[in-house]
C-alpha positions in Angstrom: -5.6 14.5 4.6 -8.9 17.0 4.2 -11.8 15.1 4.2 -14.6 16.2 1.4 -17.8 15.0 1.8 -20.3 14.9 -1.2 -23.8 14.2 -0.3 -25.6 12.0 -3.1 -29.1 10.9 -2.9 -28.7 10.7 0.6 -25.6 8.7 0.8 -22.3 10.5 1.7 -19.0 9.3 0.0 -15.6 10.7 1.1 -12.7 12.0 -1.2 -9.2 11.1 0.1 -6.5 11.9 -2.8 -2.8 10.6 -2.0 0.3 11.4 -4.3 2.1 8.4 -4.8 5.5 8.1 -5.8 7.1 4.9 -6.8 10.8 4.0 -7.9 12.6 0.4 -9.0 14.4 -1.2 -11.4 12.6 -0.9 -15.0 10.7 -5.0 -15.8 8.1 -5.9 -17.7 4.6 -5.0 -16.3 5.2 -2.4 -13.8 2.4 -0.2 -15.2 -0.1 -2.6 -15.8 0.0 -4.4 -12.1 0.4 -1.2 -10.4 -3.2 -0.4 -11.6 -5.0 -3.1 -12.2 -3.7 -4.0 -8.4 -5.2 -0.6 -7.2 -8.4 -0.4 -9.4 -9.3 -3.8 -8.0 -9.0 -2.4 -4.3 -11.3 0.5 -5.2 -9.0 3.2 -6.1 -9.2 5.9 -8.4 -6.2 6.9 -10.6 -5.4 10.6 -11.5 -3.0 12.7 -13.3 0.4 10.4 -13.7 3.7 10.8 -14.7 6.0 7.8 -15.7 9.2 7.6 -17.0 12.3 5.8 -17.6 15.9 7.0 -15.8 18.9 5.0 -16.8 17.8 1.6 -16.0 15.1 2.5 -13.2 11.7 3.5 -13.6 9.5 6.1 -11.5 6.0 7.0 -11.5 3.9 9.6 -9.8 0.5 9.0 -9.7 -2.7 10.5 -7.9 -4.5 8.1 -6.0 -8.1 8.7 -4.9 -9.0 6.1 -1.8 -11.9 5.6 0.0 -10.4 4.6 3.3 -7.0 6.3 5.1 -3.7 6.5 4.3 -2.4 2.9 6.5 -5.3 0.9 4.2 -3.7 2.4 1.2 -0.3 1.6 2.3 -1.2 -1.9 3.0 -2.4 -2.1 -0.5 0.5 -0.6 -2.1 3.0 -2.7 -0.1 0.8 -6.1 -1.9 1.6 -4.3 -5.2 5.1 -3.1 -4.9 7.1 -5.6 -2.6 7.0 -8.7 -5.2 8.3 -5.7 -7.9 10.7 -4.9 -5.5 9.3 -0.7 -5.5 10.2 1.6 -3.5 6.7 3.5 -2.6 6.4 7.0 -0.5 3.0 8.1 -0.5 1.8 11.6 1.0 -1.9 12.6 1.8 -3.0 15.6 -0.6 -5.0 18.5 0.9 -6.0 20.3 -2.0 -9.5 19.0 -3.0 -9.7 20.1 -6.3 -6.5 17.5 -7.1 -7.5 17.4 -11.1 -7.1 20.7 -12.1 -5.2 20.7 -15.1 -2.4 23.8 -16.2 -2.0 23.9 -20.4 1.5 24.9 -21.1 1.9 28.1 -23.0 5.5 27.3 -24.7 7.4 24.3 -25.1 11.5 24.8 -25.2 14.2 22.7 -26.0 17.7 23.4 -24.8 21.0 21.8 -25.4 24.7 22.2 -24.7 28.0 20.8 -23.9 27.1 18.3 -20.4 28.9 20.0 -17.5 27.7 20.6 -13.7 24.9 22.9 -13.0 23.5 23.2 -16.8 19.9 22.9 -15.3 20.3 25.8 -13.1 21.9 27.6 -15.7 19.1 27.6 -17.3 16.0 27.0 -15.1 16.7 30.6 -13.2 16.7 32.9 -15.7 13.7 31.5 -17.6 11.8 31.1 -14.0 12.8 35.1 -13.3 11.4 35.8 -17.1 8.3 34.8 -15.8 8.3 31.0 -16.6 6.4 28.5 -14.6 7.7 25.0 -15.8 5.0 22.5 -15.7 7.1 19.8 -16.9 11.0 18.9 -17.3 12.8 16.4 -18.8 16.4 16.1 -19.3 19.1 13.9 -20.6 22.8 13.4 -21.8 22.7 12.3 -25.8 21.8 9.0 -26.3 25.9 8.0 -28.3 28.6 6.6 -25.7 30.6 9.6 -26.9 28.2 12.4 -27.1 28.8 15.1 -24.4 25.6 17.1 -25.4 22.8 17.0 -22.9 19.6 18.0 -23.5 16.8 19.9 -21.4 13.0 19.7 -23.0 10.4 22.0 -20.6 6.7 23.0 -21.0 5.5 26.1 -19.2 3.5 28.8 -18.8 4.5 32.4 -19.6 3.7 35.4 -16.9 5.6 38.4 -18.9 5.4 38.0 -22.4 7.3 36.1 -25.1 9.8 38.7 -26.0 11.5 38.3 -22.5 11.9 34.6 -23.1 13.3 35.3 -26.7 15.9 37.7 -24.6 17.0 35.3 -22.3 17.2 32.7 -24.3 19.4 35.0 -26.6 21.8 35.7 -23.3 21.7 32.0 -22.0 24.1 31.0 -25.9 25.8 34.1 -25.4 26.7 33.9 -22.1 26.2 29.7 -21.8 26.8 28.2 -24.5 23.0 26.6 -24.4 21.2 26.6 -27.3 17.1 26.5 -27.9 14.6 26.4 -29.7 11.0 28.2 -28.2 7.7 26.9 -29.7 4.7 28.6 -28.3 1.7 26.0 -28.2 -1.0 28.7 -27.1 -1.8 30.6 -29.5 -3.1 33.6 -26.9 0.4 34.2 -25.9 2.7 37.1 -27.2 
């Protein structure tokens, strides 16, 4: 892990940012005792993602701590082992960990479930000059529904009018339909 240094009134504090990546079955309380646990052993909590999958739940989460890795680890392992977590936690170089990306477009997709749908779609939009930021993606919530579903937000490199086009070939040629909203306004 880089080590930054920030001098303050003579007193030097250290920066150590971890991501954190937790997965277990989905209880009550996960969220709440995973940080109330770390904010009481002087940790710093970041950008976070959290989710529901089926019947487990995962969470990535930035963790800023003061001390090394093993301390951290030791302080997870209090947290997660009575929730029964599974915890992998990896030292992040980068020190400027809170910089935030605003998605350009949000897009929905949808089409008959069926093996390799996400790549169907993911490389043609990613070779239009779409960074996805964010993913989700799920089969239709009836027993019978077939439909699954694929919700992204990204940023745009070459233009709308490319995504409109390959949109456009991905129900022609896929069967995937979509919907495009652009959420920045400076995009065309």
């Amino acid at each position: 892990s880089e080590t930054i240094w920030i001098k303050f009134e003579g007193v030097n504090f250290m920066k150590n940012w971890f991501m954190l990546s937790l997965i277990g079955l989905d209880q009550p309380s996960i969220v709440a005792r995973l940080s109330a646990g770390l904010c009481k052993n002087s940790c710093n909590l970041g950008d976070s993602s959290m989710v529901r999958l089926g019947k487990y739940f995962t969470i990535m989460l930035m963790v800023e701590h003061s001390a090394g890795k093993e301390s951290l680890e030791t302080i997870i392992a209090s947290i997660c082992d009575p929730l029964q977590l599974n915890a992998h936690l990896v030292p992040l170089e980068d020190d400027n960990t809170q910089h935030h990306c605003e998605p350009d477009v949000r897009i929905s997709l949808f089409a008959e479930n069926r093996m390799g749908i996400v790549e169907d779609a993911t490389t043609p939009l990613a070779q239009a000059g779409l960074n996805i930021l964010h993913l989700e993606s799920n089969v239709g919530d009836a027993e019978e529904s077939s439909t699954y579903y694929i919700h992204l937000e990204g940023t745009v490199s070459k233009g709308l009018d490319t995504l409109y086009k390959i949109l456009e070939s991905l129900e022609k040629e896929k069967g995937i339909k979509s919907h495009l909203i652009p959420i920045n306004a400076q995009i065309t």
